[in-house]
N, CA and C atoms as an extended XYZ file, in Angstrom:
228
Properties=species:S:1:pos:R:3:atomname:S:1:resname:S:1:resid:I:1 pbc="F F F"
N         9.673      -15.398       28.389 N   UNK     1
C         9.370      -14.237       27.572 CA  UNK     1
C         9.575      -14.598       26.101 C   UNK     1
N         8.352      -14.574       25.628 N   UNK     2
C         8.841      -15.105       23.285 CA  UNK     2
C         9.009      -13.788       22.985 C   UNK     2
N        10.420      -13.622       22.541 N   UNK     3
C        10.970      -12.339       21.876 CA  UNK     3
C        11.366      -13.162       20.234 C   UNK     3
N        10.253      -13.855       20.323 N   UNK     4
C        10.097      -14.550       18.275 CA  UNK     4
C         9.176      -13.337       17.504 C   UNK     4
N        10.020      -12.512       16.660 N   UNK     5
C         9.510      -11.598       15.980 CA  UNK     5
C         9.433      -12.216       14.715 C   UNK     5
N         8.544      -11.663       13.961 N   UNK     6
C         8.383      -12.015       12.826 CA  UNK     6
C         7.807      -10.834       11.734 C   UNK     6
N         8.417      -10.793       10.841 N   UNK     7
C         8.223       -9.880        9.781 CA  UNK     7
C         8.328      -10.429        8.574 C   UNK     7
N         7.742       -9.842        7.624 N   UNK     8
C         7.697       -9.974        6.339 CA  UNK     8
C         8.567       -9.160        4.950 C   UNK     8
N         9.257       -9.836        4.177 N   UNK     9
C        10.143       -8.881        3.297 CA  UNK     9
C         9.181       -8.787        2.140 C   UNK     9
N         9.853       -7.484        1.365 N   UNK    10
C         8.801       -7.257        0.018 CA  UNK    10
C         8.335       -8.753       -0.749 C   UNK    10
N         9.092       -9.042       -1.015 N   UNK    11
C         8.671      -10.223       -1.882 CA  UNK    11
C         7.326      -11.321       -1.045 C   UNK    11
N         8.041      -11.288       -0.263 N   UNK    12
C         6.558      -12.154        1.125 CA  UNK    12
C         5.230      -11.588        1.108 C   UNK    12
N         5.533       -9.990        0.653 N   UNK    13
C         3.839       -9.180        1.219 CA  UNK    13
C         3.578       -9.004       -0.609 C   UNK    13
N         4.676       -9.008       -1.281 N   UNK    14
C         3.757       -8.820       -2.662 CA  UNK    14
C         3.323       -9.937       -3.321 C   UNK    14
N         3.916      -11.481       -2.884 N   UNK    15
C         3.089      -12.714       -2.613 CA  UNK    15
C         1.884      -12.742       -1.993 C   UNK    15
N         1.750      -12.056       -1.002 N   UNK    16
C         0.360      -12.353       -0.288 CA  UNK    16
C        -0.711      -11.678       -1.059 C   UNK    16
N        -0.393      -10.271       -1.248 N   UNK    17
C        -1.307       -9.545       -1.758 CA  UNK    17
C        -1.359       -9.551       -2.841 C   UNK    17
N        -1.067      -10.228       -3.939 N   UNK    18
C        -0.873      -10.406       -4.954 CA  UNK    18
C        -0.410       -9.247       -6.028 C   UNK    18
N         0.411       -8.752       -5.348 N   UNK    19
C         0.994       -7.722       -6.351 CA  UNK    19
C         2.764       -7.464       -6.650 C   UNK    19
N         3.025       -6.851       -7.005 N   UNK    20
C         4.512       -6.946       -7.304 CA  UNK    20
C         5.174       -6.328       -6.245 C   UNK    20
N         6.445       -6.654       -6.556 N   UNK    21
C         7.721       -6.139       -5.442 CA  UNK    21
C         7.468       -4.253       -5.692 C   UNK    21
N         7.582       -3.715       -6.491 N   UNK    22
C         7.617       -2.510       -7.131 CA  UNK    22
C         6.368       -1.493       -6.431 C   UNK    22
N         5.438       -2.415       -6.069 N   UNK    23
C         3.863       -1.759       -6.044 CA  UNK    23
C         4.190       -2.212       -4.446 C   UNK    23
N         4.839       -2.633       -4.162 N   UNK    24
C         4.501       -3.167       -2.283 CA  UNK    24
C         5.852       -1.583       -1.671 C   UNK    24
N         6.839       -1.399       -2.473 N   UNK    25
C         7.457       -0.504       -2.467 CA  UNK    25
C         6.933        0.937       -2.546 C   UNK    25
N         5.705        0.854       -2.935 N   UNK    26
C         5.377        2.839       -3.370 CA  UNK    26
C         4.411        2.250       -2.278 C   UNK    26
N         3.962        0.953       -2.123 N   UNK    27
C         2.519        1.488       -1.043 CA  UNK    27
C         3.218        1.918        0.459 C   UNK    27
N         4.459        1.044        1.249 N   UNK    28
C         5.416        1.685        1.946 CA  UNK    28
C         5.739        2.930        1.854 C   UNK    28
N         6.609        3.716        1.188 N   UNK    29
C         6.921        4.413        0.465 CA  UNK    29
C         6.097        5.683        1.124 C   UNK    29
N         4.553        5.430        0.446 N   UNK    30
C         3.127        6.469        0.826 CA  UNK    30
C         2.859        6.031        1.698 C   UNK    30
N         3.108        5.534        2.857 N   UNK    31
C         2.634        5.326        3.745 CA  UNK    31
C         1.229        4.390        4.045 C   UNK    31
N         0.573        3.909        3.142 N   UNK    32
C         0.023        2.920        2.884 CA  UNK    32
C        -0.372        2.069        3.109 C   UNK    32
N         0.990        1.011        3.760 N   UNK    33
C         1.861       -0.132        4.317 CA  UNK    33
C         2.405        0.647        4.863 C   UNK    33
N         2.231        0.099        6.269 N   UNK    34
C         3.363        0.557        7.121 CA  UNK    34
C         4.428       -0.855        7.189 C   UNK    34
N         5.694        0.081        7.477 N   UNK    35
C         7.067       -0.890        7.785 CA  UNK    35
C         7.601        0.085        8.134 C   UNK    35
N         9.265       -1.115        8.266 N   UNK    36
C        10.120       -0.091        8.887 CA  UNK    36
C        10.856       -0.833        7.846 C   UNK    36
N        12.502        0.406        7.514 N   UNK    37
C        12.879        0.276        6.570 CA  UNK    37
C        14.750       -0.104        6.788 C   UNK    37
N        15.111       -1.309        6.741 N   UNK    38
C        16.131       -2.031        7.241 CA  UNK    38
C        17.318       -1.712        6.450 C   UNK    38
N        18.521       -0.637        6.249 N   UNK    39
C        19.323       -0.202        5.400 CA  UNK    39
C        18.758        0.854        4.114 C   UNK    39
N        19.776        0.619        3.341 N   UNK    40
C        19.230        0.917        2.069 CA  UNK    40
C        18.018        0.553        1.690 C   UNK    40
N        17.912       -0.729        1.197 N   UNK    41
C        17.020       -1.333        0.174 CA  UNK    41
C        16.145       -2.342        0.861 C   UNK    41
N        16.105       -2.880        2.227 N   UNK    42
C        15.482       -3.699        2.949 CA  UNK    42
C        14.275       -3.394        3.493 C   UNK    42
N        13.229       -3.760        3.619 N   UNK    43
C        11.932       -3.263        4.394 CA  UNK    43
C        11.872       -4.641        5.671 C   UNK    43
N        11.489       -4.084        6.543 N   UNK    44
C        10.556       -5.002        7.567 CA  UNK    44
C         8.967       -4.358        7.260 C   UNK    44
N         8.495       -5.605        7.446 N   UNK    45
C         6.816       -5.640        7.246 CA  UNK    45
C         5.999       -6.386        8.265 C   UNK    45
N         5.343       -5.878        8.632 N   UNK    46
C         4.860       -6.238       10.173 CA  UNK    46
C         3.157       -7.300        9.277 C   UNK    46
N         3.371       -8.823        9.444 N   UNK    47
C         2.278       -9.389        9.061 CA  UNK    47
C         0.909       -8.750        9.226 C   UNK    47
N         0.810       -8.297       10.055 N   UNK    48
C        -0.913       -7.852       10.826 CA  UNK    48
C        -1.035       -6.670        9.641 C   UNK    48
N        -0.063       -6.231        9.268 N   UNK    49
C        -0.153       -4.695        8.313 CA  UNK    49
C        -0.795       -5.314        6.964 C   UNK    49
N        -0.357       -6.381        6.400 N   UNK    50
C         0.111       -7.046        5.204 CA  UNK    50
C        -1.621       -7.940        5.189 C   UNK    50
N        -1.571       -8.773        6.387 N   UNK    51
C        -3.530       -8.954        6.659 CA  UNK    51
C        -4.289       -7.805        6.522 C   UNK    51
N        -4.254       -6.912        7.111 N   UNK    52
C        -5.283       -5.912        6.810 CA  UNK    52
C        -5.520       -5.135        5.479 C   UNK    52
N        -4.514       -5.486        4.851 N   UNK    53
C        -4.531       -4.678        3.700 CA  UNK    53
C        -5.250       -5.336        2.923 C   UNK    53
N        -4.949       -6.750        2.583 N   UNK    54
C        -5.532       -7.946        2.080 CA  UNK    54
C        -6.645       -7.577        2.181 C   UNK    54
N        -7.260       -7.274        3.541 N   UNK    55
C        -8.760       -7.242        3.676 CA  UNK    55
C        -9.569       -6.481        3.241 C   UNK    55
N        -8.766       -5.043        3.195 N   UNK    56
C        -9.363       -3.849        2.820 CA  UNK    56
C        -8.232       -3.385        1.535 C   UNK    56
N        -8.178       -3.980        0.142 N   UNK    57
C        -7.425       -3.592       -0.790 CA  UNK    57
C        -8.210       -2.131       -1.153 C   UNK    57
N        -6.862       -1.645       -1.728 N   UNK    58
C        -6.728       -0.126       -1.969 CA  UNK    58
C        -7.959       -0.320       -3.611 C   UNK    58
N        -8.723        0.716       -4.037 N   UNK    59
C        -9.582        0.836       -5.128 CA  UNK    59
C        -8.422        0.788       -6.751 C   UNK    59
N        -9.167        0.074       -7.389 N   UNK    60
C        -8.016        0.075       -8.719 CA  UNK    60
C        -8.489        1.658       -9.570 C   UNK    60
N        -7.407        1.864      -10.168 N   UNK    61
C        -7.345        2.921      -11.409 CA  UNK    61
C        -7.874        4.492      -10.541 C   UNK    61
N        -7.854        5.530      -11.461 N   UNK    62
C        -7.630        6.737      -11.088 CA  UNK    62
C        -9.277        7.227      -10.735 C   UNK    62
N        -8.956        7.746       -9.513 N   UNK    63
C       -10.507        8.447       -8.647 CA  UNK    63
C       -11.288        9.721       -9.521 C   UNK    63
N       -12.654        8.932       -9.654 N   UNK    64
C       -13.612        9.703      -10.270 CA  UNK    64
C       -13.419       11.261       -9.904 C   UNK    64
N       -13.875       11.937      -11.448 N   UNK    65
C       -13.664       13.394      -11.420 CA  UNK    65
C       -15.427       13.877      -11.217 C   UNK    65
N       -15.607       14.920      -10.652 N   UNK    66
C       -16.901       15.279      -10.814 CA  UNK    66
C       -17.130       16.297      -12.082 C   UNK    66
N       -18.361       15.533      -12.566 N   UNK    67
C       -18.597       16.039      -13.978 CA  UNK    67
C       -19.009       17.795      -13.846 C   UNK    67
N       -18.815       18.347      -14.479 N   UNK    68
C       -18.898       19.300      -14.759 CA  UNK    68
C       -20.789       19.804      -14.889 C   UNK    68
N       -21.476       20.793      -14.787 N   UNK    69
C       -22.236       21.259      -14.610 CA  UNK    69
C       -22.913       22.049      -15.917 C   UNK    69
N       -23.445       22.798      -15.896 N   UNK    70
C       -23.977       23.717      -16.952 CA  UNK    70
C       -23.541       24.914      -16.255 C   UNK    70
N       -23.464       24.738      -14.679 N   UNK    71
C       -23.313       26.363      -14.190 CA  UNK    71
C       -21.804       26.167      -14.158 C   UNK    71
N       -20.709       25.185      -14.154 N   UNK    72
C       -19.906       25.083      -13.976 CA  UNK    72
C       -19.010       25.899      -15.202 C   UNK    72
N       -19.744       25.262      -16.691 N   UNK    73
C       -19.013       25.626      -17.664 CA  UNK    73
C       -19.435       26.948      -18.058 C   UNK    73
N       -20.069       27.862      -17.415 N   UNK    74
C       -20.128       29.407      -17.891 CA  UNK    74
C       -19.450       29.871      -16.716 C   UNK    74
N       -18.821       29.316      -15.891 N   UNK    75
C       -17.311       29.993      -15.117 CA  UNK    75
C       -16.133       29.564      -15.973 C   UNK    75
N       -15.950       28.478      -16.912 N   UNK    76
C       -14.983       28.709      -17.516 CA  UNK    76
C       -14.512       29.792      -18.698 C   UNK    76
């Protein structure tokens, strides 16, 4: 029976994905990244989580607003 687990700590998944310790923390955090969270300050990070994300990275900067209308702005 291989009971060889393997997980990944922040610093390991914000290496992979190329982002910081700080940003691998809020994507956990939001649920995002899934892990499980080892004490206080420790995360486990399940590799397969940390691949997929890679694959499918989250969109940069803040989500388009829909522009406003002509009928829109005589309700304001």
């Amino acid at each position: 029976m291989d009971t060889d687990f393997r997980f990944l700590s922040v610093s390991e998944a914000a290496e992979i994905l190329g982002v910081s310790g700080g940003r691998v923390r809020q994507l956990l955090i939001a649920g995002l990244l899934k892990g499980h969270k080892l004490g206080e300050k420790q995360w486990a990070i399940d590799p397969a989580e940390v691949a997929q994300r890679k694959i499918k990275p989250t969109p940069r900067g803040r989500p388009c607003r829909k522009s406003m209308t002509a009928t829109d702005l005589k309700k304001v």
